[in-house]
C-alpha atoms as an extended CHARMM CRD file, in Angstrom:
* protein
*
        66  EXT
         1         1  UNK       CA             15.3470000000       18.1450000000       37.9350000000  PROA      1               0.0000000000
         2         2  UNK       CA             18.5080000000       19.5500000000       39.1210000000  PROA      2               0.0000000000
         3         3  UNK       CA             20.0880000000       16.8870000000       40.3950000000  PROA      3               0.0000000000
         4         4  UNK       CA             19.4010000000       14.3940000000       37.2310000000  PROA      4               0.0000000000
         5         5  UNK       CA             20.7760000000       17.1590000000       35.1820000000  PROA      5               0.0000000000
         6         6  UNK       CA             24.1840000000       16.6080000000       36.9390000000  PROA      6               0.0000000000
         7         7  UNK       CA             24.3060000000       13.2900000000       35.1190000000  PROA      7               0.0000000000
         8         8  UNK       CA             23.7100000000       14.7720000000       31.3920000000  PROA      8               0.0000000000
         9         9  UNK       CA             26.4990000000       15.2510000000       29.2700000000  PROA      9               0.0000000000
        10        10  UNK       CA             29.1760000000       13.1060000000       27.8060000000  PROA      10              0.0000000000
        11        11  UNK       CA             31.0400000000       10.4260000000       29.5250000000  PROA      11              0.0000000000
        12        12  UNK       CA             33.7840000000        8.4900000000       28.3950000000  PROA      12              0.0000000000
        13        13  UNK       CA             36.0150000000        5.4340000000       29.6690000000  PROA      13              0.0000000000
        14        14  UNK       CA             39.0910000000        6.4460000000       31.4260000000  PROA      14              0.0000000000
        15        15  UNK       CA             41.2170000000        5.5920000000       27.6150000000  PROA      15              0.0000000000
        16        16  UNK       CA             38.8350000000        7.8250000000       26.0150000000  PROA      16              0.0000000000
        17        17  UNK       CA             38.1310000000        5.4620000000       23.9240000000  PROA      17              0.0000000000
        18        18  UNK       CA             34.6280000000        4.1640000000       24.5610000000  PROA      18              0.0000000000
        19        19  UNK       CA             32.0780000000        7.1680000000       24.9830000000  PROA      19              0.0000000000
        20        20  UNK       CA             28.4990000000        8.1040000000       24.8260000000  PROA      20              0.0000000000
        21        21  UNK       CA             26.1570000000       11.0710000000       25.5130000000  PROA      21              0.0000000000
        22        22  UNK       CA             23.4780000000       11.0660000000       28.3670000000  PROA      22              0.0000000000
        23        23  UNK       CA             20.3890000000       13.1120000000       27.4310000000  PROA      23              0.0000000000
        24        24  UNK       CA             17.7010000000       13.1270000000       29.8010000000  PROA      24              0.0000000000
        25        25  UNK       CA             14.2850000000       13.9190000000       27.8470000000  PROA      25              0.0000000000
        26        26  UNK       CA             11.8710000000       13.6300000000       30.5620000000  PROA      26              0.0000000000
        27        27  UNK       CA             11.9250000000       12.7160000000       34.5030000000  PROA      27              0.0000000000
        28        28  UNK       CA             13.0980000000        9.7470000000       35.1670000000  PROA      28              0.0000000000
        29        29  UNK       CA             13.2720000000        8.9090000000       31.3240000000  PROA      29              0.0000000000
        30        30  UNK       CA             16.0110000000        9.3760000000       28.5900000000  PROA      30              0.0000000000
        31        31  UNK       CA             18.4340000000        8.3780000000       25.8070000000  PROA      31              0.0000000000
        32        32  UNK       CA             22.0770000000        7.6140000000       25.5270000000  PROA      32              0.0000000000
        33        33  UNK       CA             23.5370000000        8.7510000000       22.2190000000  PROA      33              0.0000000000
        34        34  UNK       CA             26.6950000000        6.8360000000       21.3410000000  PROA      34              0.0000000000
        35        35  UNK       CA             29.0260000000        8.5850000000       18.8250000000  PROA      35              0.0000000000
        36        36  UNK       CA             30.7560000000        5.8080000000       17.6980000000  PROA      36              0.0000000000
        37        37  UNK       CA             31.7290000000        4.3630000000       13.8710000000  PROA      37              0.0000000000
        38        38  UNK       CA             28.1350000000        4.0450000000       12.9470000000  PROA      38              0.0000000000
        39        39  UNK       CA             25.6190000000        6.7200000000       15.5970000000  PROA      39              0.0000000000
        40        40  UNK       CA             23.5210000000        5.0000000000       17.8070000000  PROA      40              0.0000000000
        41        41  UNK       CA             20.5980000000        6.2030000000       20.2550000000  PROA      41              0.0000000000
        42        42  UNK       CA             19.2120000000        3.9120000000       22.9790000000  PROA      42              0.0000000000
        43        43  UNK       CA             16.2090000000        5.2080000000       24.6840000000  PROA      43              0.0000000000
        44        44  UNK       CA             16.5680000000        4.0400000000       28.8980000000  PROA      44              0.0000000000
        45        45  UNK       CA             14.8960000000        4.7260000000       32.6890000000  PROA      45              0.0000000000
        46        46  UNK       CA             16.1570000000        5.9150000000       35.5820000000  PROA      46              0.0000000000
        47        47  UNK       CA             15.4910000000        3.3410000000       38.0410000000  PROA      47              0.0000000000
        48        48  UNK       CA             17.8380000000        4.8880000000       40.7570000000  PROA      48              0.0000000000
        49        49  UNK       CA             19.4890000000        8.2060000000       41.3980000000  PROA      49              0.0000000000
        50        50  UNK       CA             21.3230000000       10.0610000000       44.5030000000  PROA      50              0.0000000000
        51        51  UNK       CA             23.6290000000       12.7950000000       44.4530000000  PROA      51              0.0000000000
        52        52  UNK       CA             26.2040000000       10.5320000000       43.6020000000  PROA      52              0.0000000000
        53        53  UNK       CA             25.0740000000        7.6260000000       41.7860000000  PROA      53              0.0000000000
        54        54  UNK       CA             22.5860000000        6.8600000000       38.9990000000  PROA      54              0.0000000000
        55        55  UNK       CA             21.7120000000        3.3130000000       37.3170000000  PROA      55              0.0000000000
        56        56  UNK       CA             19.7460000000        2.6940000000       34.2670000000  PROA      56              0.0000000000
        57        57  UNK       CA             17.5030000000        0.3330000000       32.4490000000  PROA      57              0.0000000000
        58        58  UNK       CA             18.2930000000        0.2810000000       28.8510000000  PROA      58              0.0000000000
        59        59  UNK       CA             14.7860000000       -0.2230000000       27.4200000000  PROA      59              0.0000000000
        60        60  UNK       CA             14.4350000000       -3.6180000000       25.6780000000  PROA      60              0.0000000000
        61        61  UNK       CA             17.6180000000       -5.0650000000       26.7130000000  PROA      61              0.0000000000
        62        62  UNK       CA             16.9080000000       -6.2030000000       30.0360000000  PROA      62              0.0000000000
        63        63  UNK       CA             20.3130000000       -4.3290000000       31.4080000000  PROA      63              0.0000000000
        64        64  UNK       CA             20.7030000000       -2.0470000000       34.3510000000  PROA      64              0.0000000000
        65        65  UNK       CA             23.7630000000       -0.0920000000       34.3660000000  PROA      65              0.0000000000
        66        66  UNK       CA             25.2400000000        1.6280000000       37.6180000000  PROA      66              0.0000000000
C-alpha cells in the first residue's frame, strides 16, 4: 500500500492550469476528483503500477491513462 500511496495527491499540468486529485479508496481501486468550474469525481483501476509509473482505467470510458 505504500507504494500506491506515492501516487495520491494532486497533480497538475506543467501551466497549472489543468489539475485533478488522485484518491486511492481501495487496492488497486480509486477516484480522481477534478476541481475544476463545475467538481467532478471519476471512479478508475489500477491496471499497472511500479515505483515509477502508474496507468489507469477510467471506469466506463474505455480509457487507460499512463
Amino acid at each position: 500500500m505504500d507504494l500506491i500511496s506515492g501516487f495520491e495527491g494532486k497533480w497538475c499540468d506543467s501551466s497549472q492550469t489543468y489539475c485533478f486529485e488522485l484518491k486511492i479508496t481501495d487496492v488497486g481501486e480509486g477516484m480522481l476528483d477534478y476541481q475544476e468550474q463545475e467538481p467532478y469525481q471519476e471512479s478508475f483501476r489500477i491496471t499497472y503500477m511500479d515505483v515509477y509509473d502508474i496507468t489507469i482505467s477510467i471506469e466506463g470510458s474505455g480509457a487507460s491513462i499512463p
